[in-house]
C-alpha positions in Angstrom: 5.3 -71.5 -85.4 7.7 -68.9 -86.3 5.3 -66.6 -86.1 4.2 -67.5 -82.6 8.1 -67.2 -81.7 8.2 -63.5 -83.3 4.5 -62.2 -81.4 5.7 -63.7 -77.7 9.0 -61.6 -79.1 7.5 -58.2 -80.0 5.4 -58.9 -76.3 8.4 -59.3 -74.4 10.2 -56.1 -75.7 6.7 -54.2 -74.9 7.2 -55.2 -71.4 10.7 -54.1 -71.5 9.3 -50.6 -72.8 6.6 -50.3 -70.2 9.8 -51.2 -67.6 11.7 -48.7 -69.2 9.2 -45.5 -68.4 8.1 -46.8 -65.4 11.6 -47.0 -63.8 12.3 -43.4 -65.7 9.1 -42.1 -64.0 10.2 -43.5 -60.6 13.3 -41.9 -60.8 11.5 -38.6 -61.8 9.0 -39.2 -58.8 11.7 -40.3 -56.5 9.0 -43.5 -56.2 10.2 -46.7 -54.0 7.4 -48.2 -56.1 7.8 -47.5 -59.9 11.3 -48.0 -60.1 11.6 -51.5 -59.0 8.0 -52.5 -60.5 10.0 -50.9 -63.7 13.3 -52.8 -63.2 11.3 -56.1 -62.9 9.5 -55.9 -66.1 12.4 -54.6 -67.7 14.8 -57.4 -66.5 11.7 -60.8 -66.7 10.8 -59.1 -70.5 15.3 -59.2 -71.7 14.7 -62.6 -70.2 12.2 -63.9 -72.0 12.9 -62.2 -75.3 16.5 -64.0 -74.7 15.0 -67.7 -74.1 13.1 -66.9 -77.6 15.8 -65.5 -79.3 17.8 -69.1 -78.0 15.1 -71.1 -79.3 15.0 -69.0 -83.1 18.8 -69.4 -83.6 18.7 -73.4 -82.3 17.4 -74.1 -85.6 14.2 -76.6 -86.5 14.9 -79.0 -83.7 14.4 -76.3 -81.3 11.5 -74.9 -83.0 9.8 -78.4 -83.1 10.6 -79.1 -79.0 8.6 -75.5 -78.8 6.1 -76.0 -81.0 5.4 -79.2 -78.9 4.4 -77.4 -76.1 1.1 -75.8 -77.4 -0.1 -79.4 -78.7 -4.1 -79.7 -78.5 -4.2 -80.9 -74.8 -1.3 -78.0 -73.3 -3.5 -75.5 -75.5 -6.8 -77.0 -73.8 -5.0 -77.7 -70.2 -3.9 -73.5 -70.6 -7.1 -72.0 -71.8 -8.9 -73.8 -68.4 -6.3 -72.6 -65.8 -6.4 -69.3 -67.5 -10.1 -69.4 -67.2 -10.5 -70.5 -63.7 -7.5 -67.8 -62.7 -9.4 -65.1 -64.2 -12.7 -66.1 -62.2 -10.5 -66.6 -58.9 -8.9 -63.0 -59.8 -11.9 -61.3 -60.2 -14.1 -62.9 -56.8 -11.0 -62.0 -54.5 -10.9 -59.1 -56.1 -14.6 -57.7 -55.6 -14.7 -59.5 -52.1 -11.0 -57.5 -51.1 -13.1 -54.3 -52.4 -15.8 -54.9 -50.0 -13.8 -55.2 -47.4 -11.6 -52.6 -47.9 -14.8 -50.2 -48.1 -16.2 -51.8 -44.6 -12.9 -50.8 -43.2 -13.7 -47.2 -44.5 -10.8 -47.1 -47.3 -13.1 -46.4 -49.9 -10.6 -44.7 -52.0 -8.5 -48.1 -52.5 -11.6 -50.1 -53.0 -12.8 -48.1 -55.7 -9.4 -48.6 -56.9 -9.1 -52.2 -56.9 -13.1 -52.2 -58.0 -12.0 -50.1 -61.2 -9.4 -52.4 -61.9 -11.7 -55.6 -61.8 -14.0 -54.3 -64.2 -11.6 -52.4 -66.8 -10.5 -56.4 -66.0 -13.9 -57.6 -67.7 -14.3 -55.1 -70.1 -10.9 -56.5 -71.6 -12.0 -59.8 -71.9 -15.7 -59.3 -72.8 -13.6 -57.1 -75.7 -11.0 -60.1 -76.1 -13.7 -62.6 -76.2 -15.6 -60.6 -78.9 -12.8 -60.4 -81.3 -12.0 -63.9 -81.0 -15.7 -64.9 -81.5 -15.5 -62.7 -85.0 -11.9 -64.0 -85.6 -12.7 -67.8 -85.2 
Protein backbone atom coordinates (compact mmCIF):
# COMPACT_ATOMS: atom_id res chain seq x y z
CA UNK A 1 0.00 0.00 0.00
CA UNK A 2 3.05 2.01 0.47
CA UNK A 3 3.47 2.07 -2.85
CA UNK A 4 0.18 3.49 -3.64
CA UNK A 5 0.97 6.16 -0.88
CA UNK A 6 4.42 7.01 -2.80
CA UNK A 7 2.66 7.19 -6.75
CA UNK A 8 -0.53 9.62 -5.41
CA UNK A 9 2.94 11.35 -3.84
CA UNK A 10 5.15 11.76 -6.97
CA UNK A 11 1.38 12.84 -8.64
CA UNK A 12 0.77 15.46 -6.38
CA UNK A 13 4.35 17.10 -6.68
CA UNK A 14 3.71 16.88 -10.63
CA UNK A 15 0.81 19.09 -10.14
CA UNK A 16 2.71 21.32 -8.04
CA UNK A 17 5.36 21.46 -11.01
CA UNK A 18 2.83 22.10 -13.72
CA UNK A 19 1.47 25.10 -10.98
CA UNK A 20 4.81 26.19 -10.79
CA UNK A 21 5.37 27.15 -14.76
CA UNK A 22 2.08 27.93 -15.28
CA UNK A 23 2.02 30.74 -12.67
CA UNK A 24 5.81 31.57 -13.96
CA UNK A 25 4.35 31.91 -17.49
CA UNK A 26 1.39 34.10 -16.20
CA UNK A 27 3.60 36.31 -14.75
CA UNK A 28 5.74 36.43 -18.01
CA UNK A 29 2.37 36.85 -20.02
CA UNK A 30 1.04 39.32 -17.54
CA UNK A 31 -2.14 36.49 -17.81
CA UNK A 32 -5.26 37.02 -15.21
CA UNK A 33 -5.62 33.28 -16.30
CA UNK A 34 -2.31 31.24 -15.92
CA UNK A 35 -1.36 32.68 -12.76
CA UNK A 36 -4.16 31.79 -10.64
CA UNK A 37 -4.94 28.38 -12.71
CA UNK A 38 -0.99 28.03 -11.60
CA UNK A 39 -1.42 29.07 -7.86
CA UNK A 40 -4.38 26.59 -7.54
CA UNK A 41 -2.65 23.51 -8.68
CA UNK A 42 0.35 24.57 -6.87
CA UNK A 43 -1.42 25.13 -3.51
CA UNK A 44 -4.47 21.71 -3.92
CA UNK A 45 -0.97 19.53 -5.13
CA UNK A 46 1.29 20.88 -1.36
CA UNK A 47 -2.10 19.93 0.01
CA UNK A 48 -2.46 16.68 -0.92
CA UNK A 49 1.14 15.69 -0.92
CA UNK A 50 0.92 17.01 2.91
CA UNK A 51 -2.37 14.78 3.82
CA UNK A 52 0.00 11.75 2.34
CA UNK A 53 2.95 12.69 3.86
CA UNK A 54 0.46 12.75 7.46
CA UNK A 55 -0.68 9.47 6.67
CA UNK A 56 3.20 7.83 5.85
CA UNK A 57 4.55 9.21 9.16
CA UNK A 58 1.17 8.02 11.23
CA UNK A 59 2.63 4.74 11.10
CA UNK A 60 0.66 1.15 10.24
CA UNK A 61 -2.63 2.24 11.78
CA UNK A 62 -2.82 5.03 9.47
CA UNK A 63 -1.75 3.11 6.61
CA UNK A 64 -4.43 0.42 7.38
CA UNK A 65 -7.41 3.27 7.85
CA UNK A 66 -6.05 4.28 4.02
CA UNK A 67 -5.68 1.18 2.72
CA UNK A 68 -9.36 0.60 3.73
CA UNK A 69 -10.54 2.99 1.51
CA UNK A 70 -9.81 1.25 -1.90
CA UNK A 71 -11.45 -2.10 -0.53
CA UNK A 72 -13.22 -4.12 -3.54
CA UNK A 73 -16.58 -2.25 -3.45
CA UNK A 74 -14.87 1.74 -3.07
CA UNK A 75 -12.50 0.39 -6.00
CA UNK A 76 -15.74 -0.91 -7.97
CA UNK A 77 -18.14 2.21 -6.60
CA UNK A 78 -14.87 4.62 -8.15
CA UNK A 79 -14.20 2.89 -11.43
CA UNK A 80 -18.35 3.44 -12.25
CA UNK A 81 -18.56 7.19 -11.25
CA UNK A 82 -15.27 7.61 -13.08
CA UNK A 83 -16.83 5.92 -15.97
CA UNK A 84 -20.11 7.57 -16.17
CA UNK A 85 -18.20 11.15 -15.51
CA UNK A 86 -16.11 10.52 -18.39
CA UNK A 87 -19.20 9.72 -20.72
CA UNK A 88 -21.13 12.88 -19.16
CA UNK A 89 -17.70 14.95 -19.91
CA UNK A 90 -17.39 14.05 -23.21
CA UNK A 91 -21.59 14.42 -24.48
CA UNK A 92 -21.60 18.05 -22.86
CA UNK A 93 -18.64 18.48 -24.34
CA UNK A 94 -19.40 17.68 -28.11
CA UNK A 95 -22.95 19.13 -27.59
CA UNK A 96 -21.18 22.72 -25.98
CA UNK A 97 -18.97 22.39 -29.36
CA UNK A 98 -21.97 22.36 -31.58
CA UNK A 99 -23.39 25.05 -30.10
CA UNK A 100 -20.62 27.17 -29.83
CA UNK A 101 -20.06 26.57 -33.77
CA UNK A 102 -24.01 27.47 -34.47
CA UNK A 103 -23.25 30.65 -32.63
CA UNK A 104 -20.43 31.23 -35.23
CA UNK A 105 -17.31 30.77 -32.59
CA UNK A 106 -15.94 28.16 -34.44
CA UNK A 107 -12.48 28.87 -33.17
CA UNK A 108 -13.57 27.83 -29.45
CA UNK A 109 -15.46 24.95 -30.64
CA UNK A 110 -12.69 23.44 -32.37
CA UNK A 111 -11.04 24.07 -29.28
CA UNK A 112 -13.20 22.35 -26.89
CA UNK A 113 -13.76 19.61 -29.87
CA UNK A 114 -9.77 18.99 -29.81
CA UNK A 115 -9.87 18.70 -26.30
CA UNK A 116 -12.67 15.88 -26.24
CA UNK A 117 -10.95 13.77 -28.52
CA UNK A 118 -7.13 14.12 -27.30
CA UNK A 119 -9.81 13.17 -24.20
CA UNK A 120 -10.51 9.73 -26.01
CA UNK A 121 -7.39 9.07 -27.45
CA UNK A 122 -6.04 9.13 -23.69
CA UNK A 123 -8.25 6.66 -22.54
CA UNK A 124 -8.52 4.34 -25.62
CA UNK A 125 -4.42 4.52 -24.89
CA UNK A 126 -5.11 4.06 -21.03
CA UNK A 127 -7.46 1.33 -21.65
CA UNK A 128 -5.02 -0.45 -23.94
CA UNK A 129 -2.25 -0.57 -21.49
CA UNK A 130 -4.34 -1.80 -18.84
CA UNK A 131 -5.89 -4.58 -21.12
CA UNK A 132 -1.97 -5.70 -21.80
CA UNK A 133 -1.11 -4.94 -18.09
CA UNK A 134 -4.05 -7.03 -16.51
Amino acid sequence: MKKRIYNIILINLAFVMVGVLLFVAGLIKESQFLMPLGAGSVVSGIVKTGRMIKILKGGEAKIKEFDALYDERNTMINAKAGALSYRLFCLVGFITSAVLALMGMEEVALIIAYVICALIFIYVGSYWYYSKKF
